[in-house]
C-alpha positions in Angstrom: 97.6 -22.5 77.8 95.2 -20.8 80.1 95.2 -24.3 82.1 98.6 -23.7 83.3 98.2 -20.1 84.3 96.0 -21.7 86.6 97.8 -24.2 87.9 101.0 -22.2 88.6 99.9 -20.2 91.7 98.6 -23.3 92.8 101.5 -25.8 92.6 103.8 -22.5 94.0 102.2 -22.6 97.2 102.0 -26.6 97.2 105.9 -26.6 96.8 106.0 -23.7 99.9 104.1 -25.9 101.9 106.0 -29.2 101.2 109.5 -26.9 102.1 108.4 -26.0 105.1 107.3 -29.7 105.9 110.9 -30.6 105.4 112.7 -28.0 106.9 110.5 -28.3 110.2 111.0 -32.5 109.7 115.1 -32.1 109.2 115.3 -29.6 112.0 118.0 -29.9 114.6 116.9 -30.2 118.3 113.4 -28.5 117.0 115.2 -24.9 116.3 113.8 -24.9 113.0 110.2 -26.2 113.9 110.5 -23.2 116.5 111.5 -20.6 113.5 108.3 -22.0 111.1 106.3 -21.7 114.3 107.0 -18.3 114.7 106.2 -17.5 111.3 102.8 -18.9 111.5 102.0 -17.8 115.0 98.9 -15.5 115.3 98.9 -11.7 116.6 95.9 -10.1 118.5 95.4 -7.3 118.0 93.4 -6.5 121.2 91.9 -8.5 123.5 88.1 -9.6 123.8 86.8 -8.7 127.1 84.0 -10.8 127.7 81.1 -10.4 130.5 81.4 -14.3 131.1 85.0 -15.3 130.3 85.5 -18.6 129.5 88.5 -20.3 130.4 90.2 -23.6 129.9 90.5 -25.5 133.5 93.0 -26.7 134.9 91.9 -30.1 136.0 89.9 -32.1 132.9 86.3 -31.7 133.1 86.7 -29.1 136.1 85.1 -24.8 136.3 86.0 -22.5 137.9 83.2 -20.3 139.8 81.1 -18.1 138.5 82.1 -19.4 134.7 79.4 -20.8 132.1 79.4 -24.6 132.4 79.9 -25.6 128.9 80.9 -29.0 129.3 83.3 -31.4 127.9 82.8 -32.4 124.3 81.2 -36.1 124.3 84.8 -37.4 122.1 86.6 -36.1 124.9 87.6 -38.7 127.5 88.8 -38.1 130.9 90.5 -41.2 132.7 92.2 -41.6 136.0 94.6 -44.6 136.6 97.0 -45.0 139.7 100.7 -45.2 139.5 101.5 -47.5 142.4 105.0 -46.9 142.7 104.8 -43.2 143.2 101.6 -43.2 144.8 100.2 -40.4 142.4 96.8 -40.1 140.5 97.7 -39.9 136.8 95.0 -37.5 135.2 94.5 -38.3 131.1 92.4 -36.3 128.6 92.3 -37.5 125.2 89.9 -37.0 122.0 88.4 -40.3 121.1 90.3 -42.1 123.4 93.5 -42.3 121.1 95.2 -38.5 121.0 96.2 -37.0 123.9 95.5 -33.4 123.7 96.6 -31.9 127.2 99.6 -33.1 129.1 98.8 -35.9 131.8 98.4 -34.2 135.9 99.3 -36.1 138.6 97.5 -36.3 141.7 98.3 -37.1 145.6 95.7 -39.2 147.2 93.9 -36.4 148.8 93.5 -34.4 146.0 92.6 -37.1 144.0 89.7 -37.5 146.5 88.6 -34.0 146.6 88.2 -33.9 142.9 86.2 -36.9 143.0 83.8 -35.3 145.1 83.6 -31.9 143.3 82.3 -34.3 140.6 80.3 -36.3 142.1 78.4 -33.1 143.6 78.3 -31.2 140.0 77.3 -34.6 138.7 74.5 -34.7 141.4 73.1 -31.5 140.5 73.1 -32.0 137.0 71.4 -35.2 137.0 68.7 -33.1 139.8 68.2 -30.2 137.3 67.8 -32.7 134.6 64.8 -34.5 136.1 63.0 -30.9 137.1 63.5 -29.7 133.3 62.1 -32.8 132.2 59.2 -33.4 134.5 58.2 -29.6 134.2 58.1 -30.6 130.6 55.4 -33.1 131.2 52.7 -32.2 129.2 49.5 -31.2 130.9 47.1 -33.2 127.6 48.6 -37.2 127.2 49.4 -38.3 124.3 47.0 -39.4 122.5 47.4 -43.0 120.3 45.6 -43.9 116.8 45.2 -47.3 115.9 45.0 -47.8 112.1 47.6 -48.0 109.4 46.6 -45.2 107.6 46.7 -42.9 109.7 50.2 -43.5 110.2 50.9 -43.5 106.3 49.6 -40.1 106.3 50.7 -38.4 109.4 53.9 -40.5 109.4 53.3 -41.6 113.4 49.8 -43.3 114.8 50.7 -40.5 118.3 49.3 -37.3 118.6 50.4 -34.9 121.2 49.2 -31.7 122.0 51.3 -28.8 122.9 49.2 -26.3 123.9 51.3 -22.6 123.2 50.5 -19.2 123.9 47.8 -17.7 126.0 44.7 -17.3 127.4 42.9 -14.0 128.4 40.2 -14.4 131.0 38.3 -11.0 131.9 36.0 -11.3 134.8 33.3 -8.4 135.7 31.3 -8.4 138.8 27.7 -6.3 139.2 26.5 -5.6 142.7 22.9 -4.3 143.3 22.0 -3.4 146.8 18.4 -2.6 146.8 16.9 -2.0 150.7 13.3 -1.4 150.0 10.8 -2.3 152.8 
């Protein structure tokens, strides 16, 4: 007994969920996807006002200034192809290659080009930043390498590299005696 008294609220909701499937899949020019839409679409009820907003571009892949580069996602995809016959740039983001998740842009030649080369200068910097970061992360101690089995069975690695953290305190003192005796 107490089985189905569980199962009721449950297979309510399933059967709510598989009307509105219907009604929004039998709709008429989408007038009744539009009414479930409605129905499901969120209020706010006040806005975030953030110090650093963060926006959704535009162009794929593209910032504005003065906004935190957060990068694309690496499943996101953005691809360029020309349309010969209109002589437009055809702009496609897609997750994974497969689903299209913004509208396509198209492009004229020259804007085509000066996108290129806001990318190609935001790619520049990134891959300049990159290499600083990583050789001021060049440790000042090499690594050092032990040769011998067991010494990998216990330590599970045969390199050890030392991180020196924290700091140092270094107190210096000076004691001057002039002494002008004849």
């Amino acid at each position: 007994m107490e089985r189905h008294t569980v199962l009721r609220p449950f297979c309510r909701a399933l059967l709510r969920t598989l009307a509105v499937v219907l009604l929004a899949s039998w709709a008429v020019d989408g007038q009744a996807l539009d009414i479930v839409l409605e129905v499901f679409q969120l209020q706010v009820d006040s806005p975030v006002n953030l110090q650093f907003p963060i926006t959704d571009p535009l162009t794929p892949g593209g910032q504005s200034s003065g906004s935190i580069n957060l990068g694309d996602p690496n499943n996101i995809q953005n691809d360029v192809e020309y349309d010969p016959e209109t002589g437009q740039y055809i702009m496609r983001s897609s997750v994974g290659g497969a689903f299209d998740y913004r509208p396509p842009m198209s492009m004229s030649l020259e804007e085509y080009l000066n996108y290129d080369m806001e990318r190609s200068m935001e790619n520049y910097w990134l891959d300049r930043v990159e290499q600083d970061s990583e050789s001021a992360q060049k440790s000042l101690i090499p690594a050092i390498k032990v040769k011998g089995e067991a010494f990998d069975r216990i330590f599970g690695g045969n390199t050890i590299d030392i991180k020196p953290r924290g700091s140092a305190e270094v107190i210096f003192g000076v004691n001057i005696s002039k002494t002008e005796n004849p």
